[in-house]
N, C-alpha and C positions, 0 to 999 in steps of 0.2 A: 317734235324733234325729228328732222329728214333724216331717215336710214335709221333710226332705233326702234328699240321694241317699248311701245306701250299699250296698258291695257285701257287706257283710257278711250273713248269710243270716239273715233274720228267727228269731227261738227258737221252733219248732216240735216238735210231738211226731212223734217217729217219722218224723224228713228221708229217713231210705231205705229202701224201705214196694218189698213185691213189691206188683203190682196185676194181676191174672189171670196172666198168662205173663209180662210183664218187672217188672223191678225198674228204678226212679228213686231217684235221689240228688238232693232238691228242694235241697241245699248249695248244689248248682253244676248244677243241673238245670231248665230247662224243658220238659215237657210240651204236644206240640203235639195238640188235641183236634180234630178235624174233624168238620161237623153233619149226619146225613145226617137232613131230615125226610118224614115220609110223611104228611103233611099235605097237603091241597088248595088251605092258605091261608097257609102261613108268610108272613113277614113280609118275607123275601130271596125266597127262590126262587120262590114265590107257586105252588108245587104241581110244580115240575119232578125233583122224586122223588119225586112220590106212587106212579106205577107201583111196582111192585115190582122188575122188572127194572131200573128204573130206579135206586131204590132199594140194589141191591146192586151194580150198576155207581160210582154214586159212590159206596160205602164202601171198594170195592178199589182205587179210582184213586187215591182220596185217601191210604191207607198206603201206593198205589206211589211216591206225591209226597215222601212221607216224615212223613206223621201217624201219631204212638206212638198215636191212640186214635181210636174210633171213635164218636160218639153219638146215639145211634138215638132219632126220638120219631116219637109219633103222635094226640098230642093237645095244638094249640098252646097257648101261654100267654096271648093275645089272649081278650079277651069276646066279642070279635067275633066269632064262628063258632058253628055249629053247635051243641048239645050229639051230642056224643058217647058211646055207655054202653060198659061196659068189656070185654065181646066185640069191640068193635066196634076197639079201641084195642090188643085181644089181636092182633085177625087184622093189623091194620096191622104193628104191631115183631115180634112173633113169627118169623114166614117171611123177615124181612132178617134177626136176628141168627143163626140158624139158619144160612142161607149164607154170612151173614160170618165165623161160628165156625168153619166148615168151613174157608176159605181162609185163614185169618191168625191170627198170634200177640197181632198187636193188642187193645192194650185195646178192651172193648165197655162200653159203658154204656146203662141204657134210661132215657129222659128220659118219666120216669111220677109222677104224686103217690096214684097206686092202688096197694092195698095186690095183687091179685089180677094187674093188669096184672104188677106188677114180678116177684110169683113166678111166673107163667110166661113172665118175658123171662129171667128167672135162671134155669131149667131148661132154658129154650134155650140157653144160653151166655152170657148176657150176666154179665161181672164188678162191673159196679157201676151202683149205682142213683143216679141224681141226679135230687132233688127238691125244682121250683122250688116247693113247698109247706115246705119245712121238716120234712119227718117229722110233718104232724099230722093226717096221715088215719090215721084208727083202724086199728091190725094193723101200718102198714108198717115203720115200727121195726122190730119184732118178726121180722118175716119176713126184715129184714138183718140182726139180730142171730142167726134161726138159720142164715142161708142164709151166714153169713161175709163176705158181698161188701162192698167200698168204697163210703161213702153221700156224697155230697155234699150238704152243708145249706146252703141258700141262703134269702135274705133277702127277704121278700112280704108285702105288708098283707092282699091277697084270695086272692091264691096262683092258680094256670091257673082263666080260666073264668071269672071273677069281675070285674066290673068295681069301679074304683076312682077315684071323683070327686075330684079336688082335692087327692091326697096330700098328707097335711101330719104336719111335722116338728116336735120340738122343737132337736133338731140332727143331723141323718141321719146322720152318722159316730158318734155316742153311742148314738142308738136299733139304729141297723144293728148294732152292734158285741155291745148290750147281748140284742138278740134272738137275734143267733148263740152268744152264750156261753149264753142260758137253753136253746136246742134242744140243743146238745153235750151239756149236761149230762142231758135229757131221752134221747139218745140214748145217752150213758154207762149210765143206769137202764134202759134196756130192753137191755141188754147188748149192744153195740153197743162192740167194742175201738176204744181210741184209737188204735192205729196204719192203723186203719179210717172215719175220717172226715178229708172235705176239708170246705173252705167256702168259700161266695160270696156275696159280698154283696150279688148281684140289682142290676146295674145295668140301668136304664130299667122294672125291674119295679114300677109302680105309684110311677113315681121321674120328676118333671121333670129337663129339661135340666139345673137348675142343682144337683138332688140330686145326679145323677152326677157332674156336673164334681167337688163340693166332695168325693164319694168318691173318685172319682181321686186329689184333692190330697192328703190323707190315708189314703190306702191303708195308708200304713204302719200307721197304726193300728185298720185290721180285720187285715192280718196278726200283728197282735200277738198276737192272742184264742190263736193258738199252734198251729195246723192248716194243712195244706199248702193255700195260697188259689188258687183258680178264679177267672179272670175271664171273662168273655162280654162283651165288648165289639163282636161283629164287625157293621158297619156298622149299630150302631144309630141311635136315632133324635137322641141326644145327641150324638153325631156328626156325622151332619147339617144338625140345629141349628148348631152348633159352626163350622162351615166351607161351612154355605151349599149342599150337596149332598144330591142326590137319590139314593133307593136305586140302588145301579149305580154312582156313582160314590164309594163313602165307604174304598174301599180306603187312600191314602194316611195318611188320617185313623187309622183301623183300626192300621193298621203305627204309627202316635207313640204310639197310645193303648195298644198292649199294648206296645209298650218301655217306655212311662213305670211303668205296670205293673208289669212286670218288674223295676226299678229301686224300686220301691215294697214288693218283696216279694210279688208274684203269681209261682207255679209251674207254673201249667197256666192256659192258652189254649184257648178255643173259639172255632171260627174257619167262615168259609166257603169262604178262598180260603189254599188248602195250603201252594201253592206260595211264594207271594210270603211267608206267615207263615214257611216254615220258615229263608227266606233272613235275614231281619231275626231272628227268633231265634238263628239261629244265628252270627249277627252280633255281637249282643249280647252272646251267651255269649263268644264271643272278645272282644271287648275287654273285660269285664271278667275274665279272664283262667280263665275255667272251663272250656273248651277249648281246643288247641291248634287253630291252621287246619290246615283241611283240604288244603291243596295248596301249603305256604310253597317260595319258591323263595329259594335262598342264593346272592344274588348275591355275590361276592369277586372281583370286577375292580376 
């Protein structure tokens, strides 16, 4: 039913999909994704894990918080910065997922649209590759299709890098929907297994306030496309908007926007703040009845 809440699980391929070391059940399953960037500029932390130390400090805090996944980038999505070449994008993620493969079973992902970055974040350990370009830089397909890892396809006019004036729509839930099924299928063709891609619809990516919102509302209808869905929602800028708050403050916002999410058929969360996401997840999952609580007391007086 478009635009209602059910709890029944969107019809996807391949709902329980091993992903490096654990296996999810996206039936009754949310995935908590946590961001670690080594960027100077992101957009939240504005470079407080560009260190490296620093770097692999929050990616082991955040799985002691209880994040299933870890996602490493090192070249923002903003036009605004720098150009970066891909040495440069290698030495940034390389040396974090290296240490974070050491210490944890967690999932890694390298948040890369280079065909060269991504195979040496995948040699270092990293399980999956999410790319807010879509799969269309030349080779990198290919390099997930031999290296086996989980691709995320995500939805972009300019894709990282790239500025983008005036994004304009004919119905952003049709065009979004209709871009993500032509990449699958591009991703199918370079061999690329179905129980091997997820997808995201790029919110705030080259997206007004009001493209995001109307994707929210219809969520259900990018989870349709039939792949276990991504959202990144965590205190963007549509959020802000939305409720009048500056970065720093868009956490409660944050917590509605991935329940409604959830409730819309999203599987996996990318987040900045661990803690507070795993409690409203995990929240979520119990009342709609995909876990038991975790500490029920049987009162009988």
């Amino acid at each position: 039913m478009t635009g209602g809440v059910s709890t029944a699980p969107p019809e996807m391929s391949h709902p329980v999909r091993r992903i490096g070391r654990r296996e999810f059940d996206f039936r009754r399953q949310v995935a908590i994704m946590a961001i670690v960037n080594r960027t100077p500029n992101s957009f939240h932390d504005q470079g407080r894990t560009f260190a490296l130390e620093r770097a692999v400090e929050a990616a082991s805090r955040a799985v002691e918080q209880g994040a299933d996944w870890v996602d490493i980038g090192g070249f923002a999505f903003s036009a605004a910065q720098a150009e970066i070449g891909v040495e440069e994008e290698i030495d940034r993620v390389v040396p974090v997922i290296s240490e974070v493969r050491r210490v944890t079973d967690a999932v890694i992902s390298v948040d890369t649209h280079r065909a060269a970055v991504a195979e040496a974040a995948i040699a270092a350990g990293a399980d999956v590759l999410n790319d807010t370009n879509g799969l269309r830089e030349p080779g990198i397909a290919e390099v997930a299709a031999r290296t086996g890892v989980t691709v995320v396809v995500t939805h972009s006019l300019g894709g990282p890098g790239r500025r983008v004036f005036r994004p304009d729509y004919a119905d952003i839930v049709t065009d979004v929907t209709a871009y993500l099924r032509e990449r699958v299928e591009a991703a199918l063709a370079a061999g690329i297994a179905p129980d091997r891609i997820v997808i995201d619809p790029g919110h705030d990516l080259n997206k007004n306030t009001y493209h995001s919102l109307e994707l929210m509302r219809r969520l259900d209808e990018v989870a349709a496309v039939g792949y276990p869905l991504l959202v990144a929602l965590s205190n963007k800028d549509f959020i802000g908007e939305s409720i009048g708050r500056p970065q720093g403050e868009r956490t409660e916002g944050t917590i509605a926007a991935n329940v409604m999410a959830i409730l819309r058929g999203a599987r996996i969360v990318r987040v900045h703040d661990v803690p507070a996401t795993v409690a409203s997840v995990r929240m979520t999952e119990a009342m709609l009845g995909w876990r038991p609580p975790a500490a029920p007391h049987h009162n009988l007086a």
